[in-house]
N, C-alpha and C positions, 0 to 999 in steps of 0.2 A: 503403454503408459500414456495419458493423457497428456497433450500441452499445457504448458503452462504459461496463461497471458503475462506479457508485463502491465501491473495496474495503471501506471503512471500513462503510457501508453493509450490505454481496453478505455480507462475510466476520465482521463481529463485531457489528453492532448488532444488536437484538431486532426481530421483524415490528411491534410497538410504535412504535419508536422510528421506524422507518424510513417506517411510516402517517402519522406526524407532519409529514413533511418531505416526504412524495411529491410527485408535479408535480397530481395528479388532486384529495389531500385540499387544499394550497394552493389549487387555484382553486375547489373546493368550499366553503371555509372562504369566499373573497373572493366569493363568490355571495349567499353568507349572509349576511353583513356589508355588501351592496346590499341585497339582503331586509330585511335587518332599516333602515337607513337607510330606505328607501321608506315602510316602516311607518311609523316615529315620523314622516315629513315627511306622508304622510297623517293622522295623526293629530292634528298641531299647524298641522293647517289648507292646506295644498298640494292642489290640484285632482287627486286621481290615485283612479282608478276600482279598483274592488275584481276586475275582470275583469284588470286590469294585475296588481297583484299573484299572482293567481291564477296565468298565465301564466307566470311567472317563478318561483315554487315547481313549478310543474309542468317546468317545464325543467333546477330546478338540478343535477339528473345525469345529464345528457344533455353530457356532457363530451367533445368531439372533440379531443384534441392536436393530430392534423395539422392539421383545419381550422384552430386557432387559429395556430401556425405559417406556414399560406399566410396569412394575415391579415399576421399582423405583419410578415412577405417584402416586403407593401406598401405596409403603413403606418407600419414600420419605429419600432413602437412599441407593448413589450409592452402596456402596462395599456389603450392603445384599443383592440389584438386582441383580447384577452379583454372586452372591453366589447360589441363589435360580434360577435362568435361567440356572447355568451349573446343579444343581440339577438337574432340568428337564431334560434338553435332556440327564444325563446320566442314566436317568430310574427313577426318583424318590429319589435314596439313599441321605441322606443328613451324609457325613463323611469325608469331608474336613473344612480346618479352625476349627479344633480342639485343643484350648485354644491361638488363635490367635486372636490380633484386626486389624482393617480397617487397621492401620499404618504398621503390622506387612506384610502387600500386599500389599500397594500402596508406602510406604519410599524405600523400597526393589525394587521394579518394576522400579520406575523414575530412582531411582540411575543405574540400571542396562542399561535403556533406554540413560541414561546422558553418562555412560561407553564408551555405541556402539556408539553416536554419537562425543564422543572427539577421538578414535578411527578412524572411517571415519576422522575428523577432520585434525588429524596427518598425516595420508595417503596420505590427497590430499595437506597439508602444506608441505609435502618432495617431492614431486610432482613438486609444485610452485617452492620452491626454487632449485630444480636440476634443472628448464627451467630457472628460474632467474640466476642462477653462469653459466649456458649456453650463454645468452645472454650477459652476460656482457664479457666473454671471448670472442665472435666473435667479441665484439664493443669494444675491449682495446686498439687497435691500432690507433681509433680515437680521434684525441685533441678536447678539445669542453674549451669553454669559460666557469669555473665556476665562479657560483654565492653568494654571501652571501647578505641578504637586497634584493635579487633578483638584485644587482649591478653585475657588472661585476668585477672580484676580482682577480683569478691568472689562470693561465691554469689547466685542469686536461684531464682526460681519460673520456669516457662517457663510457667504462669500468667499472673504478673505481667508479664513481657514479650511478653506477647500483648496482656495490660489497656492495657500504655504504648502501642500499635497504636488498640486499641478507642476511648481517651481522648481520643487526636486526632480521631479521626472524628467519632468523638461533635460536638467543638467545634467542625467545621466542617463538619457538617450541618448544627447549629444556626443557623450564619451564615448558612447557606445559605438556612434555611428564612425566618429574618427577614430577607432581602435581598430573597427573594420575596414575600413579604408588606406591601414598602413599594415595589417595581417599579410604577411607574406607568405609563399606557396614554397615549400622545400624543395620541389624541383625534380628533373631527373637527374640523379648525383651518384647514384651505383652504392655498390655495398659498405663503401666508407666516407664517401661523399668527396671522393677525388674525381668522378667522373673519367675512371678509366677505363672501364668497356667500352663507351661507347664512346670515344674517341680511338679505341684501335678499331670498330667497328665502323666509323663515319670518316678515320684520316686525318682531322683537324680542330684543332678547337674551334677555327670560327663554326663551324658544322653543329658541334657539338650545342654550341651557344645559341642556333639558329633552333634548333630544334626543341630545345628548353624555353626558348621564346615560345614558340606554335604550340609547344603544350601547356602554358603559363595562358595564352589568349584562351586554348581551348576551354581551359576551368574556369574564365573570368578574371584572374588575379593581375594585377601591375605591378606587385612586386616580388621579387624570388630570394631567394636566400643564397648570399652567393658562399659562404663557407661552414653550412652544416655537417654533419658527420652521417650517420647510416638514418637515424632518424632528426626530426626536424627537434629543437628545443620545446622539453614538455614543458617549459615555463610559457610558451604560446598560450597553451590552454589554459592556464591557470591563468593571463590576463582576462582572455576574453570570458570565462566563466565566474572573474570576479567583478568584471563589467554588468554582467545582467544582472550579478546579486544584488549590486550598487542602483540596479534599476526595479527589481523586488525590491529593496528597503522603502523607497516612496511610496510604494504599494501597500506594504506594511503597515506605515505610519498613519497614511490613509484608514486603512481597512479597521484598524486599533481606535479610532476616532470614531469612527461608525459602529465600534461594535460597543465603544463608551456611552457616546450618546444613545445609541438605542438604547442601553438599560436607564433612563432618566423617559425614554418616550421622544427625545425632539428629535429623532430620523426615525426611518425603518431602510431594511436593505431591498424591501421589497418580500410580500408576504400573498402567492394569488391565493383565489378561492377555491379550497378542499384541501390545501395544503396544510398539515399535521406538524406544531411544533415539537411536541415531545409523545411519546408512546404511553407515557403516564401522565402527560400535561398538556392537551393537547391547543389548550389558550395559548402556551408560548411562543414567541414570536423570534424564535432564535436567529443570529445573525449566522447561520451556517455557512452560507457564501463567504463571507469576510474572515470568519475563523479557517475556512479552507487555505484562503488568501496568505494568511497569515502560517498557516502551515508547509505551504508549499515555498515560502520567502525562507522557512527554517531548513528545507530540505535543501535548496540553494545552497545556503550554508554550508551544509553537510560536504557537497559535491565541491564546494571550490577548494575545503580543507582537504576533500581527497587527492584535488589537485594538487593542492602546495607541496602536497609529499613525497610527488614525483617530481617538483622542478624540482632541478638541480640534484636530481641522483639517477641521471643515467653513467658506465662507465665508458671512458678514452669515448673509443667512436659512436657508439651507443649498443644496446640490448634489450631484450624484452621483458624484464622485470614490470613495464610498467604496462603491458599489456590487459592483465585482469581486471585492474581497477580501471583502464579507461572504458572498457568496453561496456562498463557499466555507469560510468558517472557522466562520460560525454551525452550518450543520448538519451539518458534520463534527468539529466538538467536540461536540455531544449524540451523534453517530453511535460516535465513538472513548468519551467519558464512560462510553455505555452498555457499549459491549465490556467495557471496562473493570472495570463492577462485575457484570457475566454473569461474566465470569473469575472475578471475585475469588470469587464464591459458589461456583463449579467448585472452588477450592483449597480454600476451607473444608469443601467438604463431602468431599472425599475426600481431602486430609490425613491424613499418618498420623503415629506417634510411635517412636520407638524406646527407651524407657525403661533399655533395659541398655546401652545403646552409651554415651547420657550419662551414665547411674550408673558407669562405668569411665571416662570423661573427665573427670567430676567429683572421684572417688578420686584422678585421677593428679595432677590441678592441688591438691587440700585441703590438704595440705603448708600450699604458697605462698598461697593463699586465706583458709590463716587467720592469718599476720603482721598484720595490720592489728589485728586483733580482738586477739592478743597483746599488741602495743605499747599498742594503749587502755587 
């Protein structure tokens, strides 16, 4: 049987984004993050030889998919596949994942995964919006007929109504960026998040505590959770994936502006030469970019309501109910996110204007545009 790409993926995300979430850099990352635990438990006193570790860095990209697949066929359980597959290729030794569960490697890894791609995420939203306060400052000097009801209503700048696009953004970048900066790491907390292996394993809690710090720097985070259960709260995700939908809606608002005014002629989103609007209409000048835009801001959508439906229904300590649905909506909302602002910077940068189309739509409505200003 052939594979099957994911579109979101194959067809609009960045070779970035899509590194982030592959099956090879996951278990790479979860290799690391046994690395790195092995270290601090050798360090805070655990009997494990500098040949083991050695072993184990020297194995970590020695990455067989299939092997680990016939693995799991038999033991019918991902995170021991990959447990016993890096066994192997590091020689046999089995001495990582010592008094840690499935959660204590996979909550840790996505969050880590979820990190680097709100990260990308920010990068190329401060991106967008330096091209969007760009264009709208080249376009301020033009009057354009604004709209409310999609009526014709008073004058403004096409400027300005590029800024009211920018101004959103702006405010939900921001959110964004401090929603990531207080995103806390669940930690290593054992199978109910009492952290009791590995305090009979280490002796101490201060130990314990030291050691959750050095794997807390290792992933980049400042802050840990100090009373989660087996897994971390699924309402995490559903903030931060209703952060970026929050930063899609400006996008949106945007893109819906652009694809109005093209049908009247006073934009284009950018149209090169040989490029075919329709298969039977081939004069069309569709705003296909911006309708993407705008479909990819719905798919958002989709995913943060997949979210909501896991917060708050895991039970007591947690369980894997919510497994299927994350594994599909976490990294197809960064996959679709990214499209999304790859787009939007494709419209910004070959955008164009028509200045005399709106200077005669503008004349024809000024009549009616200036009763208001009258009667004041």
């Amino acid at each position: 049987m052939s594979n099957i790409a994911n579109v979101l993926a194959k067809r609009y995300a960045s070779t970035a984004m899509q590194a982030i979430f592959s099956e090879e850099n996951r278990i790479r990352m979860e290799r690391e993050l046994w690395i790195a635990v092995l270290k601090a438990q050798r360090e805070l006193g655990l009997e494990i030889d500098t040949e083991t570790i050695v072993a184990y860095e020297t194995a970590r990209d020695q990455i067989d998919l299939q092997r680990i697949q016939e693995i799991e066929r038999e033991l019918r359980h991902d995170v021991k596949a990959r447990i016993e597959a890096f066994n192997e290729v590091a020689g046999g030794i089995q001495a990582i994942h010592q008094g840690m569960t499935s959660r204590d490697l996979t909550d840790n890894v996505e969050q880590m995964q979820i990190k680097k791609a709100v990260e990308l995420i920010l990068s190329k939203g401060a991106a967008t919006l330096h091209r969007l306060m760009e264009r709208a400052k080249e376009t301020q000097h033009i009057t354009l007929t604004a709209r409310t009801h999609h009526q014709p209503a008073q004058p403004t700048l096409l400027g300005r109504r590029l800024s009211m696009h920018a101004e959103e953004l702006l405010y939900h970048l921001d959110g964004l960026r401090l929603q990531l900066e207080r995103y806390p790491l669940r930690g290593i907390k054992g199978p109910v998040g009492t952290q009791l292996d590995q305090l009979t394993l280490l002796g101490s809690p201060q130990k314990v505590g030291q050691l959750e710090q050095r794997v807390a720097e290792h992933l980049g985070f400042r802050h840990v959770l100090d009373s989660p259960g087996q897994v971390y709260p699924r309402s995490l995700d559903l903030s931060i994936l209703s952060h970026i939908a929050l930063v899609g809606s400006a996008l949106e608002n945007f893109a819906k502006s652009v694809r109005l005014m093209s049908g009247y002629e006073l934009v284009t989103e950018g149209f090169r030469e040989g490029q075919v609007g329709s298969s039977a209409m081939p004069h069309k000048m569709n705003t296909r970019n911006s309708e993407r835009i705008c479909g990819m801001v719905e798919l958002l959508k989709m995913y943060v309501d997949g979210a909501s439906r896991l917060a708050g229904d895991q039970w007591e300590e947690g369980d894997v109910s919510c497994s299927v649905v994350r594994r599909v909506i976490i990294p197809d909302a960064f996959f679709c996110a990214d499209g999304m602002l790859e787009t939007m910077l494709t419209v910004l940068k070959e955008m164009g204007v028509y200045p005399s189309v709106i200077a005669h739509e503008f004349s024809r409505y000024l009549p009616f545009l200036a009763t208001t200003e009258l009667l004041v």
